[in-house]
C-alpha positions as a LaTeX table, in Angstrom:
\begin{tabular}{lrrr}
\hline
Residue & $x$ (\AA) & $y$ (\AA) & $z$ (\AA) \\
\hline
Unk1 & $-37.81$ & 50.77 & 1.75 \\
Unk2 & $-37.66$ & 51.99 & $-1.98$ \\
Unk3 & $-35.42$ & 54.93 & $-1.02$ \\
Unk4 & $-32.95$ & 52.35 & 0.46 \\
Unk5 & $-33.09$ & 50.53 & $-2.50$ \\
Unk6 & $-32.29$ & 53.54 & $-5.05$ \\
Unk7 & $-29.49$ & 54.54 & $-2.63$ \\
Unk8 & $-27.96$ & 51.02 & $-2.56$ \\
Unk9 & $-27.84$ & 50.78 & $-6.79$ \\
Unk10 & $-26.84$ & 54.56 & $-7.08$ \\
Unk11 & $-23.98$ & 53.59 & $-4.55$ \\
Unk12 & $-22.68$ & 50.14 & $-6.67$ \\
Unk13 & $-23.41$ & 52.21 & $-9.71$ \\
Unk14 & $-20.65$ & 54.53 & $-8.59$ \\
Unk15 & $-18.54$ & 52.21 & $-7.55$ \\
Unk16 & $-18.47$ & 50.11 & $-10.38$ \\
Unk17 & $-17.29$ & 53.23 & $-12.25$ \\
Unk18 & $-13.79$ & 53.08 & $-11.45$ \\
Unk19 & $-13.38$ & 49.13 & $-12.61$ \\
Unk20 & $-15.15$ & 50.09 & $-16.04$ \\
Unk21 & $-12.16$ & 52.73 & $-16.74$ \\
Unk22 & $-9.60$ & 50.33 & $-15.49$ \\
Unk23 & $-11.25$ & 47.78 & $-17.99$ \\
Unk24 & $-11.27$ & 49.97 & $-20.62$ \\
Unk25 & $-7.90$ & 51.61 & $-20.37$ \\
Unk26 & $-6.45$ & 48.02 & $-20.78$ \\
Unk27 & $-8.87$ & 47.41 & $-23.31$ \\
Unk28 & $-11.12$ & 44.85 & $-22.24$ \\
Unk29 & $-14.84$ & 45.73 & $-23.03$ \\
Unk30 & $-16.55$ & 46.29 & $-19.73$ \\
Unk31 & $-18.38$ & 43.48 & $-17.81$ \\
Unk32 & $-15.30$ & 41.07 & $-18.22$ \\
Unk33 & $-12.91$ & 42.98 & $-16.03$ \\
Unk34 & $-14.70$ & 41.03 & $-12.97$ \\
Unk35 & $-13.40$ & 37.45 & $-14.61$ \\
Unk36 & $-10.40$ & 36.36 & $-13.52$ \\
Unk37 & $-8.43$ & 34.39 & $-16.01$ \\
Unk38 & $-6.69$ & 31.41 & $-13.96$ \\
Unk39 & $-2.73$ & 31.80 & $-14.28$ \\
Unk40 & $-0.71$ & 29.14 & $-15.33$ \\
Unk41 & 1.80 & 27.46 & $-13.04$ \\
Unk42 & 5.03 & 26.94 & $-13.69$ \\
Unk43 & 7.85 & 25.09 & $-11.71$ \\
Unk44 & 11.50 & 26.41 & $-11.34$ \\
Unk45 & 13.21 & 23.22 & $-9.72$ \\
Unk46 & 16.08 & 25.13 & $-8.56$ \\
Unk47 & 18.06 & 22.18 & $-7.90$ \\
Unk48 & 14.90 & 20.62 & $-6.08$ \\
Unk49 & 13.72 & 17.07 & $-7.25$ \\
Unk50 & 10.77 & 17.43 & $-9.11$ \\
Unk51 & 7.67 & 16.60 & $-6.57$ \\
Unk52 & 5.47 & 15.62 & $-9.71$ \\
Unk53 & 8.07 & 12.83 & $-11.47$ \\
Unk54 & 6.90 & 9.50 & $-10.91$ \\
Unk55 & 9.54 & 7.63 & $-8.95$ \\
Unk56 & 8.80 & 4.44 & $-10.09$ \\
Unk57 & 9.15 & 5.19 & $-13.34$ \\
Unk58 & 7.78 & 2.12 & $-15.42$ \\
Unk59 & 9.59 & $-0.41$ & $-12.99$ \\
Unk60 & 8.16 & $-3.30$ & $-12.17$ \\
Unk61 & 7.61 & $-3.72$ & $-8.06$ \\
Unk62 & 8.36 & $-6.91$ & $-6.60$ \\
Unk63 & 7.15 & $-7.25$ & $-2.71$ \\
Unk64 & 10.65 & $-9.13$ & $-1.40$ \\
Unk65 & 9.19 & $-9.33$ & 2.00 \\
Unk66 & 6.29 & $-11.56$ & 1.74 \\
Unk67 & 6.77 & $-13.65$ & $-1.12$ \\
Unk68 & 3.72 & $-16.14$ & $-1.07$ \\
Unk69 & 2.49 & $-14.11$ & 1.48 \\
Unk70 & 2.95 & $-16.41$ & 4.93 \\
Unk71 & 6.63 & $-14.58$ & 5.44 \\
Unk72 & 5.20 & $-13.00$ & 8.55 \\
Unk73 & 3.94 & $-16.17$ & 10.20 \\
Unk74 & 6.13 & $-17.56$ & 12.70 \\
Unk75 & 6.61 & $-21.65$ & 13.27 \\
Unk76 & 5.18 & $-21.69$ & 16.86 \\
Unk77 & 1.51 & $-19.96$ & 15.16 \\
Unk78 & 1.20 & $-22.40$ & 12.66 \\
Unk79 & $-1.06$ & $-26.04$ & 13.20 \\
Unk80 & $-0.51$ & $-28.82$ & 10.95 \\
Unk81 & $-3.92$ & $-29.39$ & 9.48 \\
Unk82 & $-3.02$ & $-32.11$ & 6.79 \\
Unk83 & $-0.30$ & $-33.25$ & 4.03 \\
Unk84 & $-1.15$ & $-34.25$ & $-0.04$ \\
Unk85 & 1.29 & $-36.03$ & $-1.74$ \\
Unk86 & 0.46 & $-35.26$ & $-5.82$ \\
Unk87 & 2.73 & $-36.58$ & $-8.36$ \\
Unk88 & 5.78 & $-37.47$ & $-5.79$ \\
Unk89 & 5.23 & $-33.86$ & $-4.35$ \\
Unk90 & 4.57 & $-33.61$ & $-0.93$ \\
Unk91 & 2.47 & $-29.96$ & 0.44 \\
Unk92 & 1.38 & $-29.38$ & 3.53 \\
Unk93 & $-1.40$ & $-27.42$ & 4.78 \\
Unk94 & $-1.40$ & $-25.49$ & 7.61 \\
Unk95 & $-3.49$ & $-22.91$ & 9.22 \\
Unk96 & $-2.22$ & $-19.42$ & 11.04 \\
Unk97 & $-3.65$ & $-18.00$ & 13.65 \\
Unk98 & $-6.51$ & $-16.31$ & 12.54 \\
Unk99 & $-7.62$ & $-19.95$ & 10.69 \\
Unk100 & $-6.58$ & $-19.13$ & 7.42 \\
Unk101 & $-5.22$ & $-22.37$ & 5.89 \\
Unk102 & $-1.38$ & $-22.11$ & 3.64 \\
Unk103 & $-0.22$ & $-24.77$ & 1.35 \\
Unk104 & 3.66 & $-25.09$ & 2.09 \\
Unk105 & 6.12 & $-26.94$ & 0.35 \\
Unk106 & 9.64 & $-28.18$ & 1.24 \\
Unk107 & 12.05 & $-24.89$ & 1.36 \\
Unk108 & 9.12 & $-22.34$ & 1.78 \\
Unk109 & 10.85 & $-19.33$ & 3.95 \\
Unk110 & 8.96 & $-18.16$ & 7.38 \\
Unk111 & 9.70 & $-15.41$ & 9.67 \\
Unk112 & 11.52 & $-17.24$ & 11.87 \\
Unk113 & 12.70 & $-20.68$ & 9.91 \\
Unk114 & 11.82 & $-22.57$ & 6.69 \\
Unk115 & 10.59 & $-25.91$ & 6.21 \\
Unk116 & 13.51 & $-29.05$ & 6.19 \\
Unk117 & 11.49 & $-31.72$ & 5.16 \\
Unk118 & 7.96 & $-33.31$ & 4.43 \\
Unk119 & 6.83 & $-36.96$ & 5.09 \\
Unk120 & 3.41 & $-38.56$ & 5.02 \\
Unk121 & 2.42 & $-38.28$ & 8.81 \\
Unk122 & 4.71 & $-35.25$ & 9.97 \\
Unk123 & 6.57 & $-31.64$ & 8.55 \\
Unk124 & 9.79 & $-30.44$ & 10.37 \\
Unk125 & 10.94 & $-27.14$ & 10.42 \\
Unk126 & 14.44 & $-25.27$ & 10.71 \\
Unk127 & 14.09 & $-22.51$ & 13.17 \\
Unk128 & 17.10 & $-20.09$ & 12.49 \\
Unk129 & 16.14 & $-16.98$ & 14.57 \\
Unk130 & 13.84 & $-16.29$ & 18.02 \\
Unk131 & 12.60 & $-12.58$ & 17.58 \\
Unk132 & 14.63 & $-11.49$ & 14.74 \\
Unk133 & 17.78 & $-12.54$ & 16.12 \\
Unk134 & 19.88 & $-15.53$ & 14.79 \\
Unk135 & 19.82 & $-18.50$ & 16.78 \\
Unk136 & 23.76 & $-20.17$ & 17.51 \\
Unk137 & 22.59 & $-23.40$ & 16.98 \\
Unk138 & 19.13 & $-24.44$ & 14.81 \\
Unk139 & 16.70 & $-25.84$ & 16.02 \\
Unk140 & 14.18 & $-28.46$ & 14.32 \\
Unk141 & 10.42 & $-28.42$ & 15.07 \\
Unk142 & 8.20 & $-31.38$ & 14.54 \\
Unk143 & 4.64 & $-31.30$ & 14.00 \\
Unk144 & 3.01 & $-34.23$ & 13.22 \\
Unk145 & $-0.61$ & $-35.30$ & 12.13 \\
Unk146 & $-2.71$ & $-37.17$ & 14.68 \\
Unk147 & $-3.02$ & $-40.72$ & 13.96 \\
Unk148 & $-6.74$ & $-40.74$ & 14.05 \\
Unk149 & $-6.63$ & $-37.76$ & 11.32 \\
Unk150 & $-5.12$ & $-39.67$ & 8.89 \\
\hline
\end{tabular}
């Protein structure tokens, strides 16, 4: 067992002689020629965009296709749940399909229509488009609040 170990250090004895002289003829003192300086990058774009830049670039991002954030729901999903009238304003409230309730007013934009109008007991809607394509003629959608609910 010893004589393995003295062969083993006499054998990375001698073969750490040839990185000492390496180390030394480029003048590093010897025990730092193992370390490995990192290199510094550097990118040629070559006519390449750069894939670092930030293409926003300090511009503010507006979300155009769910403002509000009921764009998505369609006229048919949507219950009537009840209407407030505050200071001459008339909103609605309505719930989607997974129960979350919306307050909508007159002119609010959906994925298939916007509202026309709002009255005390019912909201119509303007359907413009089934499935993403544009109806010829609009139709109007009436949902009304039970009597009882009232």
């Amino acid at each position: 067992m010893k004589k393995l170990a003295v062969i083993l250090l006499a054998l990375g004895l001698l073969a750490a002689g040839p990185f000492a002289s390496i180390a030394q003829e480029q003048g590093t003192p010897p025990g730092k020629d193992l370390l490995v300086s990192p290199a510094k990058g550097t990118y040629s774009s070559a006519g390449r965009r750069d894939p670092f830049k930030n293409l926003l670039a300090g511009k503010d991002i507006k979300d155009k296709s769910a403002p509000g954030g009921i764009l998505q729901l369609a006229i048919e999903d949507m219950t009537l749940v009840g209407i407030i009238n505050a200071n001459q304003k008339m909103t609605a409230i309505v719930s989607g399909p997974q129960g979350f309730p919306f307050f909508i007013k007159m002119g609010d934009r959906f994925a298939d229509g916007y509202v026309l109008s709002i009255t005390e007991s019912q909201v119509v809607f303007r359907k413009t488009n089934e499935r993403g394509i544009p109806l010829m003629r609009t139709k109007d959608i009436i949902k009304e609040i039970n009597p009882e609910e009232r």
